[in-house]
N, C-alpha and C positions, 0 to 999 in steps of 0.2 A: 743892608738898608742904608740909603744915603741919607746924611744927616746934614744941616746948616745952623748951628746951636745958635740963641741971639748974644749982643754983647753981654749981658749978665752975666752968663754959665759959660762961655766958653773956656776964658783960660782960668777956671777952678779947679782942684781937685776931684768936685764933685762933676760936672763940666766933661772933663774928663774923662772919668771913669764912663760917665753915663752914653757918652760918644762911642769906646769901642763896645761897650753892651751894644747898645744900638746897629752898629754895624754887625755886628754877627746875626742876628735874626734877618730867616730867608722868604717873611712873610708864610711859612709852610703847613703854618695853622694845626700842626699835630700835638699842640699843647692847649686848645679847644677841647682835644676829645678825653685829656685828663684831667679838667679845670671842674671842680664842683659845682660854681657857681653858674657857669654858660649850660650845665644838663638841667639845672634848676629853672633857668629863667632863657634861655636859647637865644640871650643875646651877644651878637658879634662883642661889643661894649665891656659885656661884662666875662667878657675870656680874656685870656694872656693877652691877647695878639691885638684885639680891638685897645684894650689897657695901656698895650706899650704904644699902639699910635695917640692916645691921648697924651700920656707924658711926654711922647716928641715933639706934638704941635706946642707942649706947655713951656719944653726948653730951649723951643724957634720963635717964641717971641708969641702965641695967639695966648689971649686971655683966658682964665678958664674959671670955671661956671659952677656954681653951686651942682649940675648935672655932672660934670666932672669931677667933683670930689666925690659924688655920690656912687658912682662907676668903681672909685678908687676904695673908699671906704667899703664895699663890697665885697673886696678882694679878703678872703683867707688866709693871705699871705701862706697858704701849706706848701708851696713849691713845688707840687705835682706837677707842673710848667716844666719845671728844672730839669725834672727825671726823665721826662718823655721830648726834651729840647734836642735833637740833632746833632743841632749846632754850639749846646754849651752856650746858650745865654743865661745867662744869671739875671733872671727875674726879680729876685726878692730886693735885690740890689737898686735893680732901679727903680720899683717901687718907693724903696727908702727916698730916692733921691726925688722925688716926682712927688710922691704927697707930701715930702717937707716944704715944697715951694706950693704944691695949692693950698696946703693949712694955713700959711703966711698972704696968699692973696686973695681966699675967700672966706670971708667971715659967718660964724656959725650961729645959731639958733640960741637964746640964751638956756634952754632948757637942757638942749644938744652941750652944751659947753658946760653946764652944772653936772649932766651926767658923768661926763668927763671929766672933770675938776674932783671930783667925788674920788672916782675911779684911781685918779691921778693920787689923789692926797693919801686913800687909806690902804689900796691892795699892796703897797710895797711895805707898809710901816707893818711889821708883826704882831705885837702889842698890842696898835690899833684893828687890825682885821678883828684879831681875837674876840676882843672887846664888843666889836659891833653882834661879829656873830655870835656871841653868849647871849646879844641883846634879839638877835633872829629868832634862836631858840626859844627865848622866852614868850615873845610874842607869835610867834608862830602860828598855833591857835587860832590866832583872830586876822592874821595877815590872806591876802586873797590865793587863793590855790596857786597861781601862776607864781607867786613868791614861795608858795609854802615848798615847792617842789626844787627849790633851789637851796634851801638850809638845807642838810645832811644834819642826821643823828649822829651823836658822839660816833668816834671810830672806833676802832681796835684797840685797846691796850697796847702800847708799845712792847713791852716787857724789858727785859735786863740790855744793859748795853755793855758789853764784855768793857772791862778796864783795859787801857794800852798794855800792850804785853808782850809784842811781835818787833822786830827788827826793821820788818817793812809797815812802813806807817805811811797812810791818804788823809789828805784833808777828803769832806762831804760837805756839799752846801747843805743847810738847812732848807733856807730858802723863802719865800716872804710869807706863802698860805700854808704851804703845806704841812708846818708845825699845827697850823689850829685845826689840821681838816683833816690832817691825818701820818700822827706822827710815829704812827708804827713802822713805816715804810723804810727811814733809814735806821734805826731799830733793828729792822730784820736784812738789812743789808749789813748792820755790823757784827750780830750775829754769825751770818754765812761771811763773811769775809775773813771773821775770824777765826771759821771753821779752819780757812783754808789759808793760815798763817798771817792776816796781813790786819792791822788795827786800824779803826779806821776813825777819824777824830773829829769833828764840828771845833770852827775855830771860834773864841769870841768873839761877837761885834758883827759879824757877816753876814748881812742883810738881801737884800732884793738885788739882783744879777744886771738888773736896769731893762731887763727885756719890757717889762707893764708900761713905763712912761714912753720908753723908745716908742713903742708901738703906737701908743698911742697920738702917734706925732709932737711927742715933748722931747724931740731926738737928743736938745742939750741939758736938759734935765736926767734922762736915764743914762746919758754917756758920765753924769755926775753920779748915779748908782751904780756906775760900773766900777769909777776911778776908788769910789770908799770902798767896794768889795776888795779891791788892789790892795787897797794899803791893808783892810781887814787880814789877808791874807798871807803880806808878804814879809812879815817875819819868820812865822813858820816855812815858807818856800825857803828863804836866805837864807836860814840855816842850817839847810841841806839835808834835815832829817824826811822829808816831804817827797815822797815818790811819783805822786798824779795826786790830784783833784779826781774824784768820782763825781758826776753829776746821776742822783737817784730820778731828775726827773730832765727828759728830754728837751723840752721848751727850754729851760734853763741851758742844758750843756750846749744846745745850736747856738744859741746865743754867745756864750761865753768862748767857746768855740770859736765862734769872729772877732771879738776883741782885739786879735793883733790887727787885726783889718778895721775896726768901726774907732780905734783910739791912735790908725798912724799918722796921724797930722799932729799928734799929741808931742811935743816934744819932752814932757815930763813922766808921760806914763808909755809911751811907744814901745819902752823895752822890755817894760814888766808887763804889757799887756798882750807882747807877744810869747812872753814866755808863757803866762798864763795858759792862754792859746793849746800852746805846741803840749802841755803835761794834762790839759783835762781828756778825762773818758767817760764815756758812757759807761753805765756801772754794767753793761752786758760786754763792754770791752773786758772789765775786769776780773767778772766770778767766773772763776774753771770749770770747764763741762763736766759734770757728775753722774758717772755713766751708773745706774743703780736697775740691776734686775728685777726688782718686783714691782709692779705697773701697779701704778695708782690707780684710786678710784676716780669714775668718772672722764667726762671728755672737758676739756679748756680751750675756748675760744680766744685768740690772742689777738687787739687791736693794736695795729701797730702806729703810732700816733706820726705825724705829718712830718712833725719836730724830727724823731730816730729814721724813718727812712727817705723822705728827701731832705731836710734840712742837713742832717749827721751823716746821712748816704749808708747808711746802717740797717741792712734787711739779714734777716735768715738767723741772726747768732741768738735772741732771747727764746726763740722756736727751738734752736738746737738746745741749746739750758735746759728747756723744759721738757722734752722728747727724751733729753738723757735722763733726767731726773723724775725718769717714769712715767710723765703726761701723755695721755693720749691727744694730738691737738684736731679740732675740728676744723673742718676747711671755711672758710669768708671769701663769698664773693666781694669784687670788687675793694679788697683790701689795703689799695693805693688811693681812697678816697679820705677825706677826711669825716670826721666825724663831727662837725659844725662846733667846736668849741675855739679853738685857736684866739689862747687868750682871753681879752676883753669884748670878742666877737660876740659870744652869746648873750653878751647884757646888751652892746651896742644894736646889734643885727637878730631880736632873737625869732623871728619868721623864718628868714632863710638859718640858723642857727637849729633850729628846732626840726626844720624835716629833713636836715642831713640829718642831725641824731637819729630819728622815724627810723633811716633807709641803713644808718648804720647798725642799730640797734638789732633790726630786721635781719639784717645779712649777718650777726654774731651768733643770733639765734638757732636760725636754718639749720646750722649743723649738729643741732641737739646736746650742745654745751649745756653743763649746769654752772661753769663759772666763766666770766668774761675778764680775760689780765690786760692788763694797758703798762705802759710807762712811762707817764708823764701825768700831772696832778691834777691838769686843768682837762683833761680826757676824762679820766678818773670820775673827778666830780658833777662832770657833764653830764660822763652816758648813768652814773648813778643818780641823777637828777630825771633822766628820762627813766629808767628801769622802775621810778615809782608813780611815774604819771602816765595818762593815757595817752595815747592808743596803745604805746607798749605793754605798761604795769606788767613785766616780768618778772618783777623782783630777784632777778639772778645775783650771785653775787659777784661782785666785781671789785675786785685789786689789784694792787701793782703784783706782779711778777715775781718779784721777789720775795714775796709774803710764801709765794706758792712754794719757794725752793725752802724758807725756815721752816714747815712744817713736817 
């Protein structure tokens, strides 16, 4: 694709980067037929390829429109684009770079901006999630159905979390919700980790990954939850007792995962946020396949979240996990689609949010699963928000992955 950037963006790094993206898409439109949102609504617009021509009239200098942030803010950002790209454009990419200049040139709604502000202020602070949602529970009750289906019941008991003990020792993100929504998850990852020799530790202080404000177009405020998870982190890294980073929940490790890339213009943190980078894993890079003879009960429907296999590019290993460890897994159609949570999407967007869950929910079921596993928090809490409201109300149960191997 020929490009003529205007004086603004050309010689930026963002500029830049957004130029050879640009040029590698061959107009070929084969990331249409994986785009969630173009099967929902069948607009050129609202696929990859309609998307990436907005952004390029936006960094050649045409105005853009309340309709084009609208286009942009649609976007899932799951990167099913990416997977099914040819040509290796990196979509997510220049979305980043595309809604940070129309966030900046088209002003929002002050309702639109408080929900956001909202969003912005308490989903990274832990504490404060907490907090609110003790206050959900409580009123619950009296709140309208459409909210009531988004507080979740207490979770699981975490249970014991083995004391360090192992030679090989991981840091784990906590992480910003997933302590209040459901903190048995890395619990039961340090459990099995320390079946299989390795301790696995939560470091003080270590808060939100910066994924929630990034996204939300506050890209210099979350790259500031990125730089405090650094320093949370890198004493323990320094001193060399520190093997990898596990991330128990996908959205997080894609995220962190970029870091050497979303903090190199940093000259303070560039070094440490690529090493960051290069030692995290998905916690399915890390647990050993358990190859075990006696077949569990029941069949487990596995959603694989957007975040693990295109963002992380990570298919096939938490199937094998499970397959070894005696699951019988049932087949999902269309299991490259997302499941309409992606982040802060289902509070912002929750129409189209709601009937991808519908169609995901639907296709977990088909296979006559009694349990649905996910790995990543904000899947998790989604599709367990649909499994109790209608048209689903399957009531299946549904956990992370890992719950399934501590058992």
């Amino acid at each position: 694709m020929q490009t003529a950037l205007a004086d603004f963006i050309r010689d930026t790094p963002e500029g830049r980067e957004a130029d050879a993206i640009l040029r590698k898409c061959v107009h070929c439109g084969f990331c249409n037929a994986t785009c969630p949102t173009y099967q929902l609504l069948g607009d050129e617009l609202d696929g990859p390829r309609g998307r990436i021509y907005l952004i390029k009239q936006v960094l050649e200098g045409a105005a853009p429109t309340a309709k084009t942030r609208l286009h942009l803010d649609r976007c899932l950002t799951c990167r099913a684009c990416e997977s099914t790209c040819p040509s290796g454009v990196q979509y997510g990419r220049l979305a980043d770079i595309g809604r940070a200049i129309v966030e900046e040139k088209v002003g929002r709604g002050a309702r639109d901006q408080l929900k956001r502000a909202a969003l912005s202020f308490a989903l990274p602070r832990t504490g404060l999630f907490a907090f609110f949602l003790l206050l959900g529970r409580i009123a619950k009750p009296i709140l309208p159905a459409s909210l009531q289906e988004k507080i979740p019941a207490r979770g699981e008991p975490a249970g014991a979390w083995p004391a360090p003990r192992h030679k090989r020792r991981m840091l784990v993100l906590a992480g910003c919700v997933q302590p209040a929504l459901a903190l048995a998850i890395n619990a039961a990852a340090a459990r099995v980790l320390d079946r299989s020799g390795i301790s696995l530790i939560e470091a003080p202080g270590a808060g939100c990954c910066g994924a929630v404000r990034f996204h939300l177009n506050e890209q210099e405020a979350g790259r500031g939850d990125m730089r405090a998870l650094i320093d949370a982190w890198w004493p323990l890294i320094e001193s060399g007792d520190i093997e990898a980073i596990v991330m128990t929940a996908s959205g997080c490790g894609s995220t962190v995962k970029e870091y050497g890339h979303l903090l190199q213009h940093d000259p303070a943190y560039r070094e440490k946020a690529a090493r960051i980078s290069a030692i995290t894993r998905d916690l399915s890079e890390i647990v050993p396949e358990i190859q075990l003879k006696q077949k569990k009960p029941g069949r487990v429907a596995f959603q694989s979240p957007c975040s693990l296999q295109h963002g992380q590019q990570i298919r096939g290993k938490v199937e094998a996990l499970l397959q070894g460890a005696g699951y019988e897994l049932a087949p999902v159609a269309d299991a490259h689609l997302c499941c309409g949570s992606a982040g802060t999407y289902s509070i912002l967007q929750p129409e189209l949010s709601e009937k991808l869950r519908e169609r995901k929910l639907a296709a977990l079921a088909a296979g006559g699963a009694g349990t649905i596993a996910t790995a990543n928090i904000g899947c998790l809490s989604h599709l367990q928000a649909g499994s109790r409201a209608p048209p689903s109300g399957t009531r299946v149960r549904i956990v992370h992955w890992i719950q399934l191997l501590d058992e």
